[in-house]
N, C-alpha and C positions, 0 to 999 in steps of 0.2 A: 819798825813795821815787820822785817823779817822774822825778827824774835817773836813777837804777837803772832805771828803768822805759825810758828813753829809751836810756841804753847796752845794755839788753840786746836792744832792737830794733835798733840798729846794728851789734852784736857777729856777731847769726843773720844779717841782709842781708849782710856781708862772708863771714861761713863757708861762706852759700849759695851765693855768686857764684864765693866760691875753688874750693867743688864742682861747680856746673854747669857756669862754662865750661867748663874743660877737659873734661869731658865730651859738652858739645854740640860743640865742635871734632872730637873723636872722632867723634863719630856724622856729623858733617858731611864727615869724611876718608873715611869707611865708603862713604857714600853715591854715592860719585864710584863703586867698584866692584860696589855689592849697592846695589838698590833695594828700599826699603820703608818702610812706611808704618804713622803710630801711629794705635792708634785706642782710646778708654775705652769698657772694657766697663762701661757703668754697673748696678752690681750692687747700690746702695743704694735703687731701686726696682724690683718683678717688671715693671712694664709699662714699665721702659725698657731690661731687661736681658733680654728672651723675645722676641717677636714680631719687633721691630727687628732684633736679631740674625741671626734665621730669617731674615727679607729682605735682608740684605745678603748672608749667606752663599749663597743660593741666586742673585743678583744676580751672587755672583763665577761662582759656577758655571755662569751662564748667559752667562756672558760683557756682561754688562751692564756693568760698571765691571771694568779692567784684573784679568786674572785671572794674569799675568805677575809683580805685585806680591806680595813677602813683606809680608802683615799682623799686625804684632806690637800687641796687647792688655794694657790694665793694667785692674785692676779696681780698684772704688772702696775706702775704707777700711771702709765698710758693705758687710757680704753678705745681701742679703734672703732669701735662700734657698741653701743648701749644695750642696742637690741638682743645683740647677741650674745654679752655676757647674762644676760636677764634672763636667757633661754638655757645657758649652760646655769645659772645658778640655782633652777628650777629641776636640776637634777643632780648637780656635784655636788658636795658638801665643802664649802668654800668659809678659807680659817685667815685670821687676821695678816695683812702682808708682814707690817714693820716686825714678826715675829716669824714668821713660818720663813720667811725669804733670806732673815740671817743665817738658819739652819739649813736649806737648801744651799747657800755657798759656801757654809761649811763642810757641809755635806758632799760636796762638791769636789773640795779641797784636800779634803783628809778622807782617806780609803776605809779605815772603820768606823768612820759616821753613815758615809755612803752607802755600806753596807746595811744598818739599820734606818734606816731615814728613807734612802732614795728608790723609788718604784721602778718597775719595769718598765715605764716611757720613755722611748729611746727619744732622748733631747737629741738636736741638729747640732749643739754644741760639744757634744760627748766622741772623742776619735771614734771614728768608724762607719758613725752614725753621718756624716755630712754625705753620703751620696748613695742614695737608694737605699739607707737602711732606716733614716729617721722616721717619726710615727706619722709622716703623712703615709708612707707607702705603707700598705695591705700588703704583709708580707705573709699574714697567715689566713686569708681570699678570706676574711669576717664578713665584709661588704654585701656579697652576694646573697649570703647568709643570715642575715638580718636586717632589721625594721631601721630606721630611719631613729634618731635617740632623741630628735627637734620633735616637735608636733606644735600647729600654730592651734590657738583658742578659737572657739565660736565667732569672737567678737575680733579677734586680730584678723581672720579671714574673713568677714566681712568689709573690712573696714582696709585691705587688698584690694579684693572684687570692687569696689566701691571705687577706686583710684582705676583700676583697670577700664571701667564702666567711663569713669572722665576721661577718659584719652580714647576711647573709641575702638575698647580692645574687652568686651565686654564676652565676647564668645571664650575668651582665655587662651586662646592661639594664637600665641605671640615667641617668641626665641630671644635671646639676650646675644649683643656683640658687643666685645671690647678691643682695646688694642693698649699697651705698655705704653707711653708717653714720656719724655725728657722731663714733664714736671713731676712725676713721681719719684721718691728717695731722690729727689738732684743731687746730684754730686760733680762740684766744681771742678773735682778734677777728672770726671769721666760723662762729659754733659752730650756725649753718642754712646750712649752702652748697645753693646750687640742685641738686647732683648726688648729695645725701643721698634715700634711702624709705626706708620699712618695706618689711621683708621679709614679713609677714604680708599682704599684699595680693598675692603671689605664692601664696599655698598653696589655695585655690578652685582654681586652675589647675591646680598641681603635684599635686594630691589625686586630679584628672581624669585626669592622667598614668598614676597609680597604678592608678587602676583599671583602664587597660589592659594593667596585667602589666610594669611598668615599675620600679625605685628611683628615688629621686632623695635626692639628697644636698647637701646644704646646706651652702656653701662660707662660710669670712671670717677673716681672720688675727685679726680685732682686733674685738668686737661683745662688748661687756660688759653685764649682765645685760637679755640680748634672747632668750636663748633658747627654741625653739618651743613646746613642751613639745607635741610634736603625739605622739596615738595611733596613728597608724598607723604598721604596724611596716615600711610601705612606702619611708616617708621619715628620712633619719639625719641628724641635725644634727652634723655631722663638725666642725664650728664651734665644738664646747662637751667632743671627744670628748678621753678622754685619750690615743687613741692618734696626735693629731696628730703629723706630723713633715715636717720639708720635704721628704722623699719623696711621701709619699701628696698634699701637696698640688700637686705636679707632676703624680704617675701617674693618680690622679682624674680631675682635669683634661683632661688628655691623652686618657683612654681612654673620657668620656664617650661617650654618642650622640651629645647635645647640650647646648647650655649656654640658661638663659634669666638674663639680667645685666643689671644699671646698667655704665653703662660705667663701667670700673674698671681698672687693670693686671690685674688677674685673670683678666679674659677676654677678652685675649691669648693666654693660654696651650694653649688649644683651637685656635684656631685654628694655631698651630704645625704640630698632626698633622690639617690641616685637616677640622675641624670647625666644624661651623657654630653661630652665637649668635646669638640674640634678643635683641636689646638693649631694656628696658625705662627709663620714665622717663628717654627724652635727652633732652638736653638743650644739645650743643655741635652745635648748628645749622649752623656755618659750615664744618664738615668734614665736614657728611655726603655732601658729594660725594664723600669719598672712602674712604666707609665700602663698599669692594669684596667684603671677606667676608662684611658681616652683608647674609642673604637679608631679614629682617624687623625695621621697627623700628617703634617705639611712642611716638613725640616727648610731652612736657610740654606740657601748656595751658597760658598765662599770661591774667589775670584782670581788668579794669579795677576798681579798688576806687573807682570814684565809682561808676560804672553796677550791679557786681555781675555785671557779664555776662565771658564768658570772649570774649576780641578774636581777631578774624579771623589766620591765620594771614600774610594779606598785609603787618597791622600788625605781626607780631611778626618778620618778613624784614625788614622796612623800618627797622623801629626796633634790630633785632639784641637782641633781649629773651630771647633762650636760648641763652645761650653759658657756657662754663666758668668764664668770670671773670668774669661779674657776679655779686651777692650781692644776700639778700634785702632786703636793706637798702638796697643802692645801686634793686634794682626797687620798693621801696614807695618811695620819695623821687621815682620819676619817675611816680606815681601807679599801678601795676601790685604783682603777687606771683603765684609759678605755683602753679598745680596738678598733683600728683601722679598718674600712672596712678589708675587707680578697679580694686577687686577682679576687676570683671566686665570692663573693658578687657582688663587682663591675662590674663583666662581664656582670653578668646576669643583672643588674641595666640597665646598657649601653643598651642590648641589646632588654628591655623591653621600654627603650627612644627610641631607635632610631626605632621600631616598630611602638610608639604611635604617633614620629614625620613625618619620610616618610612613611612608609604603614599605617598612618591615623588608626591604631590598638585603638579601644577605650578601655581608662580605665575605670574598671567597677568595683566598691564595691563587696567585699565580706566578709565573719565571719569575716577574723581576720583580714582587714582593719577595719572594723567598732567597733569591741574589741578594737585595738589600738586606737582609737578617741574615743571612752568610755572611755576609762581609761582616757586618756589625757585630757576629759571635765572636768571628776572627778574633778579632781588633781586640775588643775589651770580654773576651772571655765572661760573657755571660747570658742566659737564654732567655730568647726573645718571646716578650708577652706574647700567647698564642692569638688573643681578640684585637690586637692591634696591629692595625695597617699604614703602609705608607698611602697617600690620594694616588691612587690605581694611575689616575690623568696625569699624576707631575709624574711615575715612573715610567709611564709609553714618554710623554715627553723627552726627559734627563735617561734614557736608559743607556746612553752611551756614558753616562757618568756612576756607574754600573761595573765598568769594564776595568 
């Protein structure tokens, strides 16, 4: 069986090679008269297949990376969403995977293929590129600068408004909230990631919403038996509804006011048709300098478990104690564990967005916003988005966590 096992790995390496080359000689004879370049639409997750996109596309249009270049597109063997690649392929020009995707990791692999083959998209996999440099961040402000590269049909926007109209949200004054969940990407061996809440400590807030004449709709591909069971006919838990489809979870998205979120690939997708998001319960510290879209954020306490006291934010810069990839487990081992947003945090969060969003309330600097971006320069030497703030409320609150 071993030997079977061992010839049929040698049989596919010769079959593959008989295939590829000759066709990367092709593409390599092509090249000398038509230039272009490959790039993977990664379509087996939303937040690496929506926002990135959007920034690169508006990057070619703005002339920011060679806009001279034919970009040809494979997608992954996963589609996380139908809808959305049906709207990216109504404007990329999208080339067969089992062929484009061998030359991409050759490409990859060996430095003068790379050279001719791979595009200006800075992958999340490429050194350098894993923390504030990859093509979700706007690193050359395109955003501002340009049109939205989605646009929904006559007949898709109708047929929105139409589900909107069934739930009782017919005026289209509604916001989107979500929260990270343990059933998303589970991982057995990390089933408390730091960038998991409850969504229930959003609804004080989102309630307040409401009662301004507002919906809110309650976003999550994957949250198994968490649903709200909330009475108000304000709020729709679209999360538990049967009429989900990877339409409405696009066009919701898209057409909120606003979004309030864990940072999540989800809400990415607002900002597309640039809109704005609250981000609650962060937690990846080391890129918030390059968090350009979100107007307001609400960072994670971490907790010293000798003392019982929650540590100064200097210690948790220093020590790098909120980032994406540590676990609860690797923070209790270095004597620490964080703390989640508090109901009343987020209230006031919500209700300081949704100020700055409908009553056009501007945000303004002061002490201990510009204390927390001092320190935060300190630390990781890099400057702080000028449109983003920490929630004014948690820094009177923690301002001794400041010091």
């Amino acid at each position: 069986m071993i030997l079977k096992a061992i010839y049929k790995k040698i049989y596919i390496f010769f079959l593959y090679t008989l295939i590829i080359i000759p066709i990367l000689l092709i593409l390599l004879f092509l090249r000398i008269f038509f230039k272009f370049n490959i790039v993977e639409l990664e379509t087996r997750a939303i937040g690496h297949f929506s926002l990135s996109v959007e920034v690169f596309l508006c990057e070619i249009h703005t002339k920011k990376v060679n806009d001279k270049i034919f970009y040809i597109w494979f997608p992954n063997s996963k589609i996380s969403n139908y809808f959305l690649y049906k709207k990216w392929s109504e404007i990329i020009n999208l080339g067969p995977r089992i062929i484009l995707e061998k030359i991409f990791n050759l490409s990859n692999r060996f430095n003068f293929l790379g050279k001719l083959f791979l595009s200006e998209y800075r992958h999340w996999k490429t050194p350098g590129n894993e923390n504030g440099n990859w093509q979700y961040f706007d690193i050359h402000n395109v955003l501002e600068v340009s049109n939205p590269r989605i646009s929904f049909s006559n007949n898709e926007d109708l047929l929105g408004k139409k589900f909107l109209k069934s739930i009782g949200f017919e005026n289209n004054k509604y916001i989107c909230f979500f929260s990270r969940t343990g059933d998303y990407r589970k991982d057995p061996q990390n089933p408390h990631s730091i960038r998991n809440s409850s969504i229930y400590t959003q609804l004080k807030g989102i309630e307040k919403v409401c009662e301004k004449g507002f919906g809110a709709i309650r976003m999550s591909k994957v949250d198994k038996n968490n649903s709200l069971n909330s009475e108000n006919p304000r709020i729709y838990d679209y999360s538990y509804s049967k009429h989900k489809s990877d339409f409405l979870d696009i066009y919701l998205l898209f057409n909120c006011s606003y979004m309030v979120s864990t940072p999540s690939g989800i809400h990415y997708i607002p900002i597309i048709n640039r809109k704005k998001v609250l981000l609650v319960n962060y937690t990846n510290i080391a890129v918030l300098y390059a968090q350009k879209q979100i107007p307001i954020i609400l960072p994670k306490k971490i907790i010293n478990l000798a003392t019982k006291k929650i540590v100064s934010y200097k210690e948790v810069f220093k020590k790098n104690l909120l980032n994406d990839d540590i676990t609860k487990k690797q923070l209790n081992y270095l004597g620490y564990d964080y703390l989640d947003n508090s109901e009343n945090e987020i209230y006031y969060a919500i209700n300081e967005m949704h100020e700055y969003i409908i009553n056009k309330s501007e945000l303004k600097d002061f002490d201990l916003n510009n204390k927390f971006w001092d320190l935060y320069e300190d630390y990781y030497s890099k400057s702080r988005p000028k449109k983003t703030f920490i929630s004014r409320n948690f820094l009177i609150k923690y301002s001794d966590l400041l010091n």
